[in-house]
C-alpha positions in Angstrom: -51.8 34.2 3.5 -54.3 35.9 1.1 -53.6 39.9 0.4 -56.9 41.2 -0.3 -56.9 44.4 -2.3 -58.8 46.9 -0.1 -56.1 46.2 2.1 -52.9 46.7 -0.8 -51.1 50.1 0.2 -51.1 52.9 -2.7 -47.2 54.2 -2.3 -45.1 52.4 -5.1 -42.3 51.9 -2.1 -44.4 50.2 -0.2 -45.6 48.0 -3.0 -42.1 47.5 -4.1 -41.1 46.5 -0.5 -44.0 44.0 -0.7 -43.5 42.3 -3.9 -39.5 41.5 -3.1 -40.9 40.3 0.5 -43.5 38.0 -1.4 -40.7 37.2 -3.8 -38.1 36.2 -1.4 -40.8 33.6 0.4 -41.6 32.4 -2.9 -38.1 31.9 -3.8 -37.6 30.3 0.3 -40.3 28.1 -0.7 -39.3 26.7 -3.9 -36.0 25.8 -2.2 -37.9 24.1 0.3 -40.0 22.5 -2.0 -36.9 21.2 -4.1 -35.3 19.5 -0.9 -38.1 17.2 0.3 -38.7 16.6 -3.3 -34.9 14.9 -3.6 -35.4 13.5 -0.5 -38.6 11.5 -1.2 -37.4 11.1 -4.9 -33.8 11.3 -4.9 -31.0 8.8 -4.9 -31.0 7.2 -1.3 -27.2 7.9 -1.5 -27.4 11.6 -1.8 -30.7 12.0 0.9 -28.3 13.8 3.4 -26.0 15.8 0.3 -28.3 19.0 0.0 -29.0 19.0 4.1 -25.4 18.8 4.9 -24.0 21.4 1.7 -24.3 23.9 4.5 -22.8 22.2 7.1 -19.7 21.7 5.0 -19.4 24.8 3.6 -17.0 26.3 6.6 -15.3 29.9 6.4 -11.6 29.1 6.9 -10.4 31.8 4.8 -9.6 34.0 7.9 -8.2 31.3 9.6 -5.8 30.5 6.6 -4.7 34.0 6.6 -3.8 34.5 10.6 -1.8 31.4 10.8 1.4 31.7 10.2 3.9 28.6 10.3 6.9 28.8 12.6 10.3 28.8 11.5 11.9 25.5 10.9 15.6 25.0 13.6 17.5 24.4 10.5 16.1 27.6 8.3 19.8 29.0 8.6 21.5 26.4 7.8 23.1 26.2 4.4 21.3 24.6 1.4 22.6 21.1 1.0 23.2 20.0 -3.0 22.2 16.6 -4.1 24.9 14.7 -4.8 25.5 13.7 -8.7 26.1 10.4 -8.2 23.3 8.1 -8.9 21.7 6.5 -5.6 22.8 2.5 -5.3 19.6 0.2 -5.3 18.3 -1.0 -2.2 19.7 -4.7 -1.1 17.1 -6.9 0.1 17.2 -8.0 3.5 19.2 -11.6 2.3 19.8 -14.0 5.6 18.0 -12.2 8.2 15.6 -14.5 9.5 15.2 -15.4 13.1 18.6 -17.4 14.6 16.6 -18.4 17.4 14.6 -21.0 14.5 15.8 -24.3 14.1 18.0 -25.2 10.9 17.5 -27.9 8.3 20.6 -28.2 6.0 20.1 -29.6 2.8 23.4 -30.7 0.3 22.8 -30.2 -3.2 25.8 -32.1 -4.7 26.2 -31.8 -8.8 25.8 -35.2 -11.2 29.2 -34.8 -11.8 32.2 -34.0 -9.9 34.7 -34.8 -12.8 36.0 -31.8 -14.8 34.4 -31.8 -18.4 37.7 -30.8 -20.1 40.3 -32.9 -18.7 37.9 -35.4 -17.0 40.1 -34.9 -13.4 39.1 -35.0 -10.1 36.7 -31.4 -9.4 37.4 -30.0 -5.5 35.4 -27.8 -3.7 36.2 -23.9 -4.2 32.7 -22.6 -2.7 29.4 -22.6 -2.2 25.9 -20.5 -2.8 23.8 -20.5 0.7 20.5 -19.5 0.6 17.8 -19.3 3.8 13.8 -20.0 3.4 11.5 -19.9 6.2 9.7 -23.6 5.9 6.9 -24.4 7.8 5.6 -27.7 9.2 2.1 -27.0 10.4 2.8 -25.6 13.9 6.7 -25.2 13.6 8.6 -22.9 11.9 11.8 -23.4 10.6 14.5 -22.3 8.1 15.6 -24.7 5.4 19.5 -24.0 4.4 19.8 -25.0 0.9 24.0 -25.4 0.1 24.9 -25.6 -3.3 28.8 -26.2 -3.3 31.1 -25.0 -6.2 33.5 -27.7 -7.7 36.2 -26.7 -9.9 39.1 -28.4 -11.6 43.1 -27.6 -10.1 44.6 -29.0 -13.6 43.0 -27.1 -16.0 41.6 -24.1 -14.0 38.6 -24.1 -16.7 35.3 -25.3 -15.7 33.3 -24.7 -12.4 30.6 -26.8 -12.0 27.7 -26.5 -9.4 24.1 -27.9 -8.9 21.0 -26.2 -9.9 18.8 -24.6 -8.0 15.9 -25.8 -6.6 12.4 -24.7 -8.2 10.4 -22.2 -5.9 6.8 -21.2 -6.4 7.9 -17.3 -5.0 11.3 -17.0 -7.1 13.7 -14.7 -5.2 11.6 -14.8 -2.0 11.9 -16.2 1.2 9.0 -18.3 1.7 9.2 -21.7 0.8 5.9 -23.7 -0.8 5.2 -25.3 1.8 4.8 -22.2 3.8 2.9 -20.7 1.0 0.5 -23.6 0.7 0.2 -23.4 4.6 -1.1 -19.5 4.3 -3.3 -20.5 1.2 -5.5 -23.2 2.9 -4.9 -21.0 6.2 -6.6 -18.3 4.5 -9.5 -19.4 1.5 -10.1 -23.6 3.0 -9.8 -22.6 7.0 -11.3 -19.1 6.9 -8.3 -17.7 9.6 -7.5 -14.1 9.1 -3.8 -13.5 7.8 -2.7 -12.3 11.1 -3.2 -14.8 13.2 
């Protein structure tokens, strides 16, 4: 809107009071002006960033300041101190797969079973058990892998025991056929991991 000036007031006040009104428009406008610019010429990701800045800017300082948390039931209760010993480390969860799954034992035996010292007959004073979950494709099953421990009555010396058994997971209980099974499951069959 054009101001023509025979119609421009003669008090100052009144002037002043025109010039912030015009001012404050201008300043409205420019703002304006700015937004659709960033809109047309912005980044598409931040379109919506200077329409929503209001919208996210929420008053919570009054609500911050009237809410009060309630008193926990064991406020009164005397401070517990931490103990000084240090904490054990967690033991895995060894031997607790499914009993309802059917067992394969396998026996591994040691080349030898004659004691290296004395060369006498070793007997059996143990063994090392250890669980994997095996799979044959559509059956599950655990594969008991018994390493027994041989040791010698005359010279009490040696103890002699068979190696383990390479695993692809060392430590774990998945076996590689199981891990090959999820592997072509996965990347060659496309199935989702939890199926």
């Amino acid at each position: 809107m054009a101001i023509r000036p025979d119609v421009l007031p003669t008090d100052p006040a009144a002037l002043t009071e025109m010039v912030l009104a015009l001012d404050a428009e201008n300043e409205k406008l420019r703002v304006a002006m700015q937004t659709l610019k960033e809109m047309i010429f912005g980044k598409r990701s931040e379109r919506l960033a200077t329409l929503v800045a209001e919208q996210l800017a929420l008053e919570l300082d009054d609500l911050e300041t009237s809410v009060t948390p309630p008193a926990a039931a064991n406020d009164g209760a005397p401070a517990v101190k931490p103990s000084d010993k240090p904490r054990k480390k967690a033991r895995r969860n060894i031997g607790a797969l499914p009993k309802h799954l059917p067992r394969c034992e396998q026996v591994l035996e040691p080349e030898v079973t004659a004691c290296p010292c004395c060369l006498g007959q070793l007997h059996k004073i143990g063994e090392d058990v250890s669980e994997v979950l095996d799979v044959i494709p559509a059956l599950l099953r655990v594969l008991r892998t018994i390493r027994p421990k041989y040791g010698c009555r005359g010279c009490t010396d040696g103890v002699v025991q068979a190696k383990v058994l390479p695993r692809l997971i060392e430590g774990g209980m998945a076996s590689t056929a199981l891990v090959s099974h999820v592997v072509v499951s996965k990347f060659a069959w496309y199935l989702p991991l939890y199926r």
